[in-house]
PAKOLFI-235572 format. One record per residue: x, y, z of N, C-alpha, C in turn; residue in three letters. Coordinates in steps of 0.001 Angstrom, whole numbers, plus 524288, in hexadecimal, padded with zeros to 5 digits. Example, Ala and Ser with C-alpha at 12.3 -4.5 7.8 and 13.67 -1.06 7.14 Angstrom:
833867E9C681E788300C7EE6C81E78833907F31C81E78Ala
832327F73681BA8835667FBDC81BE4832648001E81EBESer
//
This chain:
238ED5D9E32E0F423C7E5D93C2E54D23ED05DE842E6C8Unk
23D2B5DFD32EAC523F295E5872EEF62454B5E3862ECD0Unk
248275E9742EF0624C1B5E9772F03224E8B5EF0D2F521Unk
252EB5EBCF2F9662536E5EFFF2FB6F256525F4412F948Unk
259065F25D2F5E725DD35F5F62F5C9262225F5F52F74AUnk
261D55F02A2FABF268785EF3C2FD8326B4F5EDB22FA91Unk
2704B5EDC12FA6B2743A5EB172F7A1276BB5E6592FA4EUnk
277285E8AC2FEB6277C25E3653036B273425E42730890Unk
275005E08A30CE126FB45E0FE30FC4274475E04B313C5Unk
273C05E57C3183B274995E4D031E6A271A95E062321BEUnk
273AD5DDFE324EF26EE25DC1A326BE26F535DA7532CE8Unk
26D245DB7E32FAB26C205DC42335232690E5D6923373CUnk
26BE95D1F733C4C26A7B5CF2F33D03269505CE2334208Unk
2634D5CD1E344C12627C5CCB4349872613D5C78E34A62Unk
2664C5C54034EF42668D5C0803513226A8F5BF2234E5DUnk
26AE15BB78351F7272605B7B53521A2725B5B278353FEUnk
26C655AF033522026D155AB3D353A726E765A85B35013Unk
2702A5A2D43517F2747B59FA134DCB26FB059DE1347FDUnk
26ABE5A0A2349172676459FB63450E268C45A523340CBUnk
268AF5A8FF3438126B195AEA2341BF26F6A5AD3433C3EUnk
273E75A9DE33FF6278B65A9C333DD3277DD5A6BF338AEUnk
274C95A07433B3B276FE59C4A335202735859ED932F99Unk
26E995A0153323126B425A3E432C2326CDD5A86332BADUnk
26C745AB2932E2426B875B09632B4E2705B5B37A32A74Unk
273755B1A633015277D25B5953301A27D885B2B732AEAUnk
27BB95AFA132BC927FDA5AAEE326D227D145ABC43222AUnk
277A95AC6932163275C05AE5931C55277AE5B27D3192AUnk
275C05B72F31DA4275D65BC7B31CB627CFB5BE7C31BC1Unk
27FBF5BB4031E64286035BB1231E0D2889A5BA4131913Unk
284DB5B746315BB286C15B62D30F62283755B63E30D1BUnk
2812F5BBAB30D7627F5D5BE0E30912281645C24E3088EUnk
283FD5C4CE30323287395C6F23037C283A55CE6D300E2Unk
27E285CD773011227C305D3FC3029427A085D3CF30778Unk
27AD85D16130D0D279CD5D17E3115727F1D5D20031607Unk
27E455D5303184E283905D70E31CC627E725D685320D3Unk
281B95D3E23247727EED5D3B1329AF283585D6DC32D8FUnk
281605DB3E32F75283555E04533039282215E0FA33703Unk
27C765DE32337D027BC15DE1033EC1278975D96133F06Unk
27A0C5D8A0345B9278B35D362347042765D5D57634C34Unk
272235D34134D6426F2B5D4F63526D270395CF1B35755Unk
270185D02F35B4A270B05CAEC35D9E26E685CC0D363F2Unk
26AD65CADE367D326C1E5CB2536C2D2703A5CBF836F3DUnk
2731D5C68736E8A277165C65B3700B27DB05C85436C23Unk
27F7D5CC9436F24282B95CEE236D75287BE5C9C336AA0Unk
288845C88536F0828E1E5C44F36D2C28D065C167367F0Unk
287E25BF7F36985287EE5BA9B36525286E65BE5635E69Unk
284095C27B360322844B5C5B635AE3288B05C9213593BUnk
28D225C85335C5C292C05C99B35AB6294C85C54F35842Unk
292E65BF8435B982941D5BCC4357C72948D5BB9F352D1Unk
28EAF5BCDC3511828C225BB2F34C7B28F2C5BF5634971Unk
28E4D5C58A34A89290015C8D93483F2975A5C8CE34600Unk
29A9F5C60034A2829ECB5C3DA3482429D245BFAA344B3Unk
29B9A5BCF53418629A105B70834086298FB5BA933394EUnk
295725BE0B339CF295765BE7E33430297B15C53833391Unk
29B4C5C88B3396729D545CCCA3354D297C45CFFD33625Unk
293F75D122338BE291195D41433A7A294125DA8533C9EUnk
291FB5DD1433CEE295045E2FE33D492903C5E49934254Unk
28BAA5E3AB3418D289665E66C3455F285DF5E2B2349ECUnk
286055E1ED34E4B2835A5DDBE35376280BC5E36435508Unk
27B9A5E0EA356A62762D5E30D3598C275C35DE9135CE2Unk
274B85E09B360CD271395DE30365D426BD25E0183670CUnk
26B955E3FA3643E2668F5E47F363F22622A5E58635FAEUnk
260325E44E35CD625E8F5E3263579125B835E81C35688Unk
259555EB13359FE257005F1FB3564E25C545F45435727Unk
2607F5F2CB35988263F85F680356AD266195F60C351DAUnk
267925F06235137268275ECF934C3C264F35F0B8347BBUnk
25FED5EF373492325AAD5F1423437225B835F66934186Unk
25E1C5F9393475E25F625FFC9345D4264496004234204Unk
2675A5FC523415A26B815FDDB33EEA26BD16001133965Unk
26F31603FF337E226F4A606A533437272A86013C32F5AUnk
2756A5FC99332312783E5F983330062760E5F45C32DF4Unk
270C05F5E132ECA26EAD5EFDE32D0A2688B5F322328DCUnk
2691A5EF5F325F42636D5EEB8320EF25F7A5EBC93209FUnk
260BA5E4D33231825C915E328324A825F945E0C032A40Unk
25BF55DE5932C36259E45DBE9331042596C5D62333084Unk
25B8F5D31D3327F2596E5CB1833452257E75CAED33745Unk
252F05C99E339B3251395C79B33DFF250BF5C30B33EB7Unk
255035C13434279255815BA6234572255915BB6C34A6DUnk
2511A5BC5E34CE0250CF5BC133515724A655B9733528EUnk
24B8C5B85C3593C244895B63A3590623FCC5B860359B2Unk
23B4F5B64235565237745B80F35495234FD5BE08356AEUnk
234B85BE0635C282333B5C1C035DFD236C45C53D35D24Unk
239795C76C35A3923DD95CB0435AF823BC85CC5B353DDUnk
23B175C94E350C623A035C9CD34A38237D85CF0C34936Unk
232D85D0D834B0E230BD5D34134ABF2323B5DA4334D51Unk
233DD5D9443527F236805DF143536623B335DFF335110Unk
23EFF5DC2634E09243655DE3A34DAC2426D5DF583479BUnk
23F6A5DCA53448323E325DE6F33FD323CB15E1E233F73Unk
238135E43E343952356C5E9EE3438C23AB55EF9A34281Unk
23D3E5EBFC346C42412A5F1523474D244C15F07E34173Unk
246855EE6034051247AC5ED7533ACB244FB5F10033615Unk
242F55EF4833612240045F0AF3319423EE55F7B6332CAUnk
23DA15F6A6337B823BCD5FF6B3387A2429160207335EFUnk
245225FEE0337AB24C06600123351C24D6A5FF3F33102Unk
249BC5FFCB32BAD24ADC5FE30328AA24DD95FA403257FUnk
24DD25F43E32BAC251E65F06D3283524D645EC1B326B2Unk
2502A5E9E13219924C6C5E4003201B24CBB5DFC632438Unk
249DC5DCAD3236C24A5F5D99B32801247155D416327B6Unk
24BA25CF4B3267F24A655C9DE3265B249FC5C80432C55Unk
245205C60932D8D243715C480331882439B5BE263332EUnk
2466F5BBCB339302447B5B6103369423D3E5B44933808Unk
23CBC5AEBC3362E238155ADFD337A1236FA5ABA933DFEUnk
2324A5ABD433EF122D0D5AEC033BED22F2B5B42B33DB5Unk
22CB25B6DA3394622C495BD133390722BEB5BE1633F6AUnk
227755BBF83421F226FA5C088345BA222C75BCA934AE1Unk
223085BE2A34D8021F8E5BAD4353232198D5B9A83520CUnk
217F05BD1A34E812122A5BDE634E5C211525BF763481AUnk
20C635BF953452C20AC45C268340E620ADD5C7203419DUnk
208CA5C9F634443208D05D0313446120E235D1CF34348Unk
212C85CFFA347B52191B5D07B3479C21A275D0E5340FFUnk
2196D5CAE133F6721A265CB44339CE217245CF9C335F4Unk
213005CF73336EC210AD5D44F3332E214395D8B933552Unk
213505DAD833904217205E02E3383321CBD5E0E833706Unk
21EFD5DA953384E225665DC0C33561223FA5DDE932F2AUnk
220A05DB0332E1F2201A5D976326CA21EAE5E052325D9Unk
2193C5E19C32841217E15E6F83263F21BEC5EADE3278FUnk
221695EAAA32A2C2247D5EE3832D0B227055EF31327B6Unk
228175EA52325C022E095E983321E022B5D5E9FB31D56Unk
227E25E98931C8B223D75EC3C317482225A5F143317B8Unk
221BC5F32C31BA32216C5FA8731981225445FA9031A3EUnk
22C105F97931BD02307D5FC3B31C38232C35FAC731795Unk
230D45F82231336232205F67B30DBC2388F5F29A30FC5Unk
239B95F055312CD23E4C5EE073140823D425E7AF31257Unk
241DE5E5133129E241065DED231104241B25DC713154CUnk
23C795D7C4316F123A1E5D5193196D23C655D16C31ABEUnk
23C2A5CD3F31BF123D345C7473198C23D9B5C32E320A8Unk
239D75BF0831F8223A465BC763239523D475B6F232218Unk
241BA5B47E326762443E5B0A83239D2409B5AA7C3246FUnk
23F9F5A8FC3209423C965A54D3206523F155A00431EAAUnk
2450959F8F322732485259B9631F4A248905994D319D5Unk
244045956931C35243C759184318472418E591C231328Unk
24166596DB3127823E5B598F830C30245015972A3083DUnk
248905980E30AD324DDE59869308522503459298308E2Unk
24F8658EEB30AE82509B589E630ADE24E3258810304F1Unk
252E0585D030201252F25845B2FCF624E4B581022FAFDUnk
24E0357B2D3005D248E9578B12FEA22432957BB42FD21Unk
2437D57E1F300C723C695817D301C523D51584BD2FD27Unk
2415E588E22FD67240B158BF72F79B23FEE5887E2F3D2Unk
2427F586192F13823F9D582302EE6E23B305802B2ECF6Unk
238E957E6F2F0E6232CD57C072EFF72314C581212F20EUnk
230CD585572F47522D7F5899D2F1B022EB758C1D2EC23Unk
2313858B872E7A32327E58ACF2E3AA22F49586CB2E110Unk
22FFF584092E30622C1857EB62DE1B2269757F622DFC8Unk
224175803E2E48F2210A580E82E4AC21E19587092E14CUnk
220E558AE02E1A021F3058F242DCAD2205358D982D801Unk
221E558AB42D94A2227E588E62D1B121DB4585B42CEFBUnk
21BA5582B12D347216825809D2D321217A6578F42D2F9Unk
21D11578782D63221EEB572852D5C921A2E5703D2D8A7Unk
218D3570162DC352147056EA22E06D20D8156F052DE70Unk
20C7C572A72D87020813574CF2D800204B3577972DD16Unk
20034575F12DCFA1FFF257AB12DFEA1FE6E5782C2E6E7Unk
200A957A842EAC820312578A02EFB51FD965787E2F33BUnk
1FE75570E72F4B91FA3F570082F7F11FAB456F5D2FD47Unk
1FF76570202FF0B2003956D9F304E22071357003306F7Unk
2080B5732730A2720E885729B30A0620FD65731431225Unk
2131256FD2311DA214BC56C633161E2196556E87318DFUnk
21A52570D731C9421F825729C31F7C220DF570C732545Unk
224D056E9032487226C256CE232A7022BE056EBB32C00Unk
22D35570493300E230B1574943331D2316E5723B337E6Unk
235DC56F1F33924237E356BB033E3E23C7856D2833F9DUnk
23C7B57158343D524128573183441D242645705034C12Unk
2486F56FC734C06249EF56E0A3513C24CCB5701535371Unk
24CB4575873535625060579143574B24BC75795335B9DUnk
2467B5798735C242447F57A9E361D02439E574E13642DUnk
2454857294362F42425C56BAB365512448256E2F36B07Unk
2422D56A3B36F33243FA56ACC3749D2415856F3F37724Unk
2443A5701E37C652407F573E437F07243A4578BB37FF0Unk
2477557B6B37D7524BBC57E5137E11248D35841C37D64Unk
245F7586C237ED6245DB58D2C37E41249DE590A137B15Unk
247BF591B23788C249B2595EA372BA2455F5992337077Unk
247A859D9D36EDC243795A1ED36E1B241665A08C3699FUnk
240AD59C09365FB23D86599FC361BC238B35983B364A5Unk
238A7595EB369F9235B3594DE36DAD23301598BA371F9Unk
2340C59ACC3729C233FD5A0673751D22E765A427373F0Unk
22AAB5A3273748B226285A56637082225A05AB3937083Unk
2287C5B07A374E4228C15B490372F022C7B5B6C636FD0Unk
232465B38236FA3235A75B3B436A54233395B1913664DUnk
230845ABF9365EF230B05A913360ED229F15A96835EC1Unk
225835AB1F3627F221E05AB5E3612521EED5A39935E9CUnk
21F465A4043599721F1859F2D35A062245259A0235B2CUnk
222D55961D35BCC2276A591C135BA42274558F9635747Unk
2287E58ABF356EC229B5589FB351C02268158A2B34CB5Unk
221D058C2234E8721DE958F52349FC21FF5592E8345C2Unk
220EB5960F349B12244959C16349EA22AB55999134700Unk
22C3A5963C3487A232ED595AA34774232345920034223Unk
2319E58E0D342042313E5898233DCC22C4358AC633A4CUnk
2272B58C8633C372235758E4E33AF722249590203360AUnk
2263F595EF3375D224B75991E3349D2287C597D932EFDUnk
22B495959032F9622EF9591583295022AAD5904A32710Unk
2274158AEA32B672265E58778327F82201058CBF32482Unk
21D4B58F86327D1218F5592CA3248021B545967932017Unk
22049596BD320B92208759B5D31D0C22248595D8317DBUnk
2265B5920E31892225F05909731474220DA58C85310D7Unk
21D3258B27314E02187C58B53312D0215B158F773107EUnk
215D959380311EA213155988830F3721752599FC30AC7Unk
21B7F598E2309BC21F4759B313058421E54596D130144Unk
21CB35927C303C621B6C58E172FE52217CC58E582FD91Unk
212AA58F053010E20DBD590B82FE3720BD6592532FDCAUnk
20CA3597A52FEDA2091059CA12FFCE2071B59CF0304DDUnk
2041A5A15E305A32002C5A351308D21FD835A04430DEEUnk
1FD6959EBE311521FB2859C06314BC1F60159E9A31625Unk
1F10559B3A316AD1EEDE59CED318F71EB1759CBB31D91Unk
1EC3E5982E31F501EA7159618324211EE365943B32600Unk
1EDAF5935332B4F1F14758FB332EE51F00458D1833427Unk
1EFA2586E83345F1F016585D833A2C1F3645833933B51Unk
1F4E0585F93403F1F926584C93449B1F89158095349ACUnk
1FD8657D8D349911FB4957B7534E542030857AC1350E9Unk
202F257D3F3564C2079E57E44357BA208B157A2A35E13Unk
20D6F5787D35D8F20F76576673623F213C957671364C8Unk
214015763C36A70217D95767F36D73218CB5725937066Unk
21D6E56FB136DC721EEC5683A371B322102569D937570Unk
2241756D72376092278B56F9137A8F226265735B37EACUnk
2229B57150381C121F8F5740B38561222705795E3891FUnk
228795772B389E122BED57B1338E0D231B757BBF38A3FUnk
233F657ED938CC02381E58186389A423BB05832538E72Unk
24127581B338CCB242BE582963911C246705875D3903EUnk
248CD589C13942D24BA558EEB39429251E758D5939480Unk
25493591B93932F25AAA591B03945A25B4E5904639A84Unk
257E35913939DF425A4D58EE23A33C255D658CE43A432Unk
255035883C3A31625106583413A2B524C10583D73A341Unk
24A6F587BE3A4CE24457589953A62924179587903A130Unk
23BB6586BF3A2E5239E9582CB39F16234455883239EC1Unk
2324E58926398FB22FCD58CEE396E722BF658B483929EUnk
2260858B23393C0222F4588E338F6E224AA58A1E38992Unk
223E358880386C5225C5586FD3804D220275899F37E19Unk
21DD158FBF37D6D21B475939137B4321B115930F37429Unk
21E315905B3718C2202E58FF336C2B21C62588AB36A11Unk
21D93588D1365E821C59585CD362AC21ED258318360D5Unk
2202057C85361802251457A5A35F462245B5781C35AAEUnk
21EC5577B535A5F21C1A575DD3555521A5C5775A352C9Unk
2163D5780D34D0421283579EE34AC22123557892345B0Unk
20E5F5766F344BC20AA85753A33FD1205EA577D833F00Unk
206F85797C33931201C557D7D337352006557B2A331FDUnk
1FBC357BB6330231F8C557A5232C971F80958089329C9Unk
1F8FC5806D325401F7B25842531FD41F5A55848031D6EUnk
1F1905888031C281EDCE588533174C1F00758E253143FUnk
1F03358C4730FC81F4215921C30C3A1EED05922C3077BUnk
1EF5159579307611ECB259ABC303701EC8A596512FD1EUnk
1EFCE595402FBB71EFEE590E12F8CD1ED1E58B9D2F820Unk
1EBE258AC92FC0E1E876585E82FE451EC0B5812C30099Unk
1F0F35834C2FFED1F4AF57D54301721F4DD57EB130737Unk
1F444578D83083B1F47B5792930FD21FAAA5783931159Unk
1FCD657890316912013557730317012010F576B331BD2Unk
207F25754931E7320688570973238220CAA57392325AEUnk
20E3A575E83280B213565794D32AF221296574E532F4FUnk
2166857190331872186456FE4337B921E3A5715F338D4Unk
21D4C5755933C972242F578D033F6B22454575233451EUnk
228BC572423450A22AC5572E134978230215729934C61Unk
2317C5743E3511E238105742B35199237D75701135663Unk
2334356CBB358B4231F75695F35B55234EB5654D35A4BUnk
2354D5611935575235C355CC03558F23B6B55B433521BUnk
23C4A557B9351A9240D1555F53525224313554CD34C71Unk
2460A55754349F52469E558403449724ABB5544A342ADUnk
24D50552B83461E2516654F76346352564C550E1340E0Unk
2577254F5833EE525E705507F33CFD25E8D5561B33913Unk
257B2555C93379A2565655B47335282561155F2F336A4Unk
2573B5614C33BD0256D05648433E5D2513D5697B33D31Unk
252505699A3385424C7F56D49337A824AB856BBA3317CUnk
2443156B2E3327C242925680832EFC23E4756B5E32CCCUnk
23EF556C573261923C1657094326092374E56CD03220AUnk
2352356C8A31F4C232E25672A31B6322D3E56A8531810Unk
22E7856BBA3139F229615704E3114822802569F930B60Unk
2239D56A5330DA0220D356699307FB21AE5568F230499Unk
21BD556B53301F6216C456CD12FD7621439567822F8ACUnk
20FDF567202FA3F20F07564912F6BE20937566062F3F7Unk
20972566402EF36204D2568B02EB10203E8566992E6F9Unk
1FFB2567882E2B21FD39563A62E06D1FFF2562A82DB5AUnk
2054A562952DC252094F560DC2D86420CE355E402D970Unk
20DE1561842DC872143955EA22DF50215B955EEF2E61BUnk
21A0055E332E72F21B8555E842EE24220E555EFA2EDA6Unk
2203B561C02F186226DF564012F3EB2291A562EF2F939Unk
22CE6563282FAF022ED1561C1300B723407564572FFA0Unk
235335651C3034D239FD567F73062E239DA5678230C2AUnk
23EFC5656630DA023F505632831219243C45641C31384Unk
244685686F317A424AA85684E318B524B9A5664431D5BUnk
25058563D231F9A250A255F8B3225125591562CA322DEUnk
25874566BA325FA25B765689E3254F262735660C32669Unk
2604D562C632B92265B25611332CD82653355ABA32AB7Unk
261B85598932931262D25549A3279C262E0553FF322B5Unk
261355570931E9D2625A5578A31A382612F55D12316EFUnk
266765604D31839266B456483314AE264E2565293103EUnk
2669C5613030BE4263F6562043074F25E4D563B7305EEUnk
25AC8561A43099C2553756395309C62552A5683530B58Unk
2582F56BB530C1D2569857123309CF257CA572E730554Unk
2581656FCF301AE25886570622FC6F2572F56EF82F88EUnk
250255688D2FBA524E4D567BD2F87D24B265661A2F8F2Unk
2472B5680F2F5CF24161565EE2F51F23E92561872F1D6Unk
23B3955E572F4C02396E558B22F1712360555B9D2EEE2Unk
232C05587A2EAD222DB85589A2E8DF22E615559B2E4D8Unk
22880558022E2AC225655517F2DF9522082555F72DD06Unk
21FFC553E52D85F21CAA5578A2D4AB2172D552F02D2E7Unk
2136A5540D2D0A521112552672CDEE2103854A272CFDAUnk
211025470C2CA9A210F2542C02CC4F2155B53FB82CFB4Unk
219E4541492D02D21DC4540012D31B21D7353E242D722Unk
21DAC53B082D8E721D085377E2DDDC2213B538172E1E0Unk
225535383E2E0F722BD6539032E42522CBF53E802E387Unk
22C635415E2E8F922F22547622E85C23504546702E920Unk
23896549AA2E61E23C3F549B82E61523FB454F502E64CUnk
2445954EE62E68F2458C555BE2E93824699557D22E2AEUnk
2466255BCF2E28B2447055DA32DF7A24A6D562562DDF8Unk
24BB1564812DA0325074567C02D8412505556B9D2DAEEUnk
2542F56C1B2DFA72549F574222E1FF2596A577062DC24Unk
2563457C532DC3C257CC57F1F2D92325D1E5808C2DA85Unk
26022582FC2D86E2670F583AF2D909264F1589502DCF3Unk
2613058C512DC052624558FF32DF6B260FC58F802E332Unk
25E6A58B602E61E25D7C589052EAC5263F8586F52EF53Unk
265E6583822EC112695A581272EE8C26FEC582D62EC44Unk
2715F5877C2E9D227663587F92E83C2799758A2C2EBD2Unk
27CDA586A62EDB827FA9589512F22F27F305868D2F74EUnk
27BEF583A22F7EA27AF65820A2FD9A27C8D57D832FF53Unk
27E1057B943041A280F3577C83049827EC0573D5309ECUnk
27E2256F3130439279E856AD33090C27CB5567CA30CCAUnk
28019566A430E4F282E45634030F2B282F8563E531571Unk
280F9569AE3166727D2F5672731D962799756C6131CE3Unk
2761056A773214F2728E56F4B3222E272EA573DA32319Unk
27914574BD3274027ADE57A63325DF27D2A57C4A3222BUnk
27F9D57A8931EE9281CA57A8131B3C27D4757C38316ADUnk
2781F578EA316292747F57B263132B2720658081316BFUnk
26FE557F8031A5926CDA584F631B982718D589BE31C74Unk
2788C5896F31C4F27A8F58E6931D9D27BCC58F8E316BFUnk
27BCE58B883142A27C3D58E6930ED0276BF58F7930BE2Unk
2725A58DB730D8926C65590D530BBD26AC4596EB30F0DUnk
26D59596E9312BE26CF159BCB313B62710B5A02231183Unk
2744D59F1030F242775A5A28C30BE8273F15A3CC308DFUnk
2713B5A1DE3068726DAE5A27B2FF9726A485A770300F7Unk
268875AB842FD0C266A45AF252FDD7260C75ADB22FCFCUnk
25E205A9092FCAD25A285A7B82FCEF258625A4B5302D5Unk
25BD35A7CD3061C2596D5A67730A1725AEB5A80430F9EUnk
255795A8A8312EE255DA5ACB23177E258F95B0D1316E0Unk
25CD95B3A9319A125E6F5B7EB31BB5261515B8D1314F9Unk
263D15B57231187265735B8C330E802605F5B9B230AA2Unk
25C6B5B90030BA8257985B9E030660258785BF60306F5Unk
2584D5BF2730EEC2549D5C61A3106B25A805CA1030BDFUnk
261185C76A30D5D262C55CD0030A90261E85CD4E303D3Unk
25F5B5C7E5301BB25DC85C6EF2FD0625A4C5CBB12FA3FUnk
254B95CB682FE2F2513F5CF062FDAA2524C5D4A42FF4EUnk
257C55D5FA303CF2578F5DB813037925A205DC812FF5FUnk
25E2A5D9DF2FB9B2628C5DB382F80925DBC5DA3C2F2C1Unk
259415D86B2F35D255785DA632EE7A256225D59F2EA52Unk
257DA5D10A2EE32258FF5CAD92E9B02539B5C87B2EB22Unk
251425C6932EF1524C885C44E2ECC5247D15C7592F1B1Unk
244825C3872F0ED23F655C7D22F4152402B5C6992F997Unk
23F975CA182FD6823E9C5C9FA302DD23AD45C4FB3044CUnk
23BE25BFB8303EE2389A5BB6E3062223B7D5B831308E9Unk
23A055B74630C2F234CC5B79330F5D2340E5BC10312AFUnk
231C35BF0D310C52311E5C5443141E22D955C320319D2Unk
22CAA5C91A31D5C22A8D5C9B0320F72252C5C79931F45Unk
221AE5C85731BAF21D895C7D83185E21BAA5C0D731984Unk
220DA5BDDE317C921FF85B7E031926220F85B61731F9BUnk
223B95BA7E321E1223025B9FE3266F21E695B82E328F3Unk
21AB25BFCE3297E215BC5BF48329F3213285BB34328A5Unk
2128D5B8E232410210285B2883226220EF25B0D7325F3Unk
2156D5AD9B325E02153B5A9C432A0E214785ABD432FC7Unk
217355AFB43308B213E95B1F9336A020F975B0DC3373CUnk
20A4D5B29633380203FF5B07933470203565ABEE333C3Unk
205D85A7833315F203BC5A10333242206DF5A009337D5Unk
20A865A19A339F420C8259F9C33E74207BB5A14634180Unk
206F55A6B134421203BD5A8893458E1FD4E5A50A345BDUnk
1FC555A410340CA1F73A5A1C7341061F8CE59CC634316Unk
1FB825980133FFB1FD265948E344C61FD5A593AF34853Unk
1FF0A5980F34B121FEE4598583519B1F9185991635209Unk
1F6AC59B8A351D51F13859DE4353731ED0C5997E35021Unk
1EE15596C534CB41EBC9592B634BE71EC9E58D6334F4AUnk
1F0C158D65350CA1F2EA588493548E1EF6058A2735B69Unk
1EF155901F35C701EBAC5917B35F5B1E65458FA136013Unk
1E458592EC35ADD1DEB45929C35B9D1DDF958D2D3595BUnk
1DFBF589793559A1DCC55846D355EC1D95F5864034E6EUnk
1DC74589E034C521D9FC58A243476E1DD2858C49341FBUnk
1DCC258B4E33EAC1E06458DB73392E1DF305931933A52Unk
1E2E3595FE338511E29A59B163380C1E46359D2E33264Unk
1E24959F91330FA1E1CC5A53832B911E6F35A6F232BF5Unk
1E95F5A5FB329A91ED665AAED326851EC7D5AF45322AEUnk
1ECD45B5C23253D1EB3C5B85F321471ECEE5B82E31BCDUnk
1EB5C5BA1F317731EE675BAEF313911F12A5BDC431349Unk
1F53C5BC3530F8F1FAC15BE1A30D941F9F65C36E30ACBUnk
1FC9F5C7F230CEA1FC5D5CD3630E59200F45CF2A30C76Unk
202295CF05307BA207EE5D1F1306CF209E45D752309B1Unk
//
């Protein structure tokens, strides 16, 4: 395990949307080797806001002046997609670290060169891949290295999210901000935590859809729908276990608001994790399974270092006290610059999942599975 050498970590934040605020900036706020020192924002007011809100000292409106600062060490990038890639560039030539959100970047190439930028500048990487830090999933990726499941024949991910239902225009929709739609947004969760439970992917077919033909504008103008509201892909991994990813922000999730649902099952045992966020908190904290002859899966013991501290008793209440924990998102990244655990999910797992999205698309094109190269440290 690298280390930088910091004792604490400056840290420089671009964007101020109310997504900005409840993760990262409430994360990064209580952890106590992280000072968030500048805040970048378009809009001036609302990033005075924010900057009153947690005690910020320095507002940018414009983000390479931000990267130039002599007052910041690393870099957050929460802004959209198309923006990931130039503002990291400039980052990184400035010698700051720099946690990126997902997906890494609009395209594979984008992603390969953030990754090769921040690897010859020897700096720390890291793309936020939420749900690696949600208590259930850590977990059953835990039992599954332990060998609870033996060895893994099939693993199952579903991703139902309902902030885009309807026909409302937003730059998640937007295909030269967002590149993909909900491929790209829900997507890239559900491949990376398939590839973090089973390794290596190495085929993929895609098949992508759009229910929402028009999109309408802030002054009603009506604008074809270029994005993807759907997508299901089929997996073949290096391992031989097949797997089954369906993302969508299409359909109607009802009291769960976002429905995330990961099931492995192998020639021992089966696992599930199912978070159901607004309708039942506790399922981010726990995973079923069933071993051997057992007929009834049942939830199974979370470890004390999973759940100490967190508070179920509603969904914000659980997700604003799991983002305090230094096992997850924005406080891992000041985890790994302060030299406590490894830079994961780096730019590196970015790239990954950048090439199965990628082939997806171009498999949902041409009408055929597509090759994933091999894994290239």
């Amino acid at each position: 395990m690298s280390s930088t050498g910091l004792q604490s970590v400056r840290v420089g934040v671009i964007g101020t949307s109310p997504f900005t605020d409840r993760f990262h900036l409430q994360s990064l706020s209580n952890h106590k080797g992280a000072q968030i020192t500048a805040i970048c924002g378009r809009n001036r007011t609302r990033a005075q806001e924010v900057a009153a809100k947690y005690r910020i000292p320095h507002i940018f409106t414009d983000w390479q002046e931000m990267v130039r600062s002599p007052e910041i060490d690393a870099v957050v990038v929460v802004t959209p997609n198309n923006l990931h890639h130039p503002q990291t560039m400039a980052a990184l030539e400035q010698g700051k670290h720099v946690f990126c959100e997902k997906p890494l970047a609009l395209d594979l190439r984008e992603a390969q060169e953030m990754y090769e930028a921040a690897q010859r500048a020897g700096l720390v990487h890291m793309t936020n891949f939420t749900f690696r830090g949600v208590p259930a999933f850590a977990h059953m990726k835990e039992l599954i290295d332990q060998g609870y499941v033996g060895n893994v024949y099939h693993i199952a991910v579903s991703f139902i999210g309902f902030f885009n239902r309807g026909d409302v225009m937003a730059w998640r929709r937007d295909r030269p901000q967002a590149g993909y739609g909900a491929l790209g947004d829900l997507g890239s969760h559900a491949v990376d935590m398939a590839r973090w439970m089973c390794g290596e992917i190495a085929r993929v077919s895609g098949h992508l859809a759009t229910v929402t033909p028009q999109l309408k504008l802030p002054d009603g103008a009506l604008v074809p729908n270029e994005t993807d509201d759907t997508c299901a892909l089929l997996l073949a991994f290096h391992s031989g276990a097949e797997g089954v990813i369906h993302a969508s922000w299409a359909g109607h999730s009802g009291l769960a608001g976002m429905l995330m649902r990961v099931e492995v099952h192998g020639s021992n045992g089966m696992l599930v994790a199912d978070t159901n966020r607004l309708a039942n908190p506790r399922s981010w904290i726990t995973v079923v399974g069933a071993q051997g002859d057992q007929v009834q899966a049942e939830p199974l013991l979370m470890p004390r270092q999973y759940t100490e501290g967190l508070d179920v008793t509603s969904e914000d209440a659980l997700v604003r006290t799991i983002t305090l924990k230094p096992w997850y998102a924005a406080q891992r990244f000041v985890e790994a610059l302060l030299g406590r655990r490894e830079p994961s999910p780096s730019f590196f797992d970015g790239v990954r999942v950048q090439e199965v999205l990628d082939g997806a698309y171009n498999s949902h094109r041409q009408g055929r599975w597509v090759e994933i190269s091999p894994a290239a440290p």
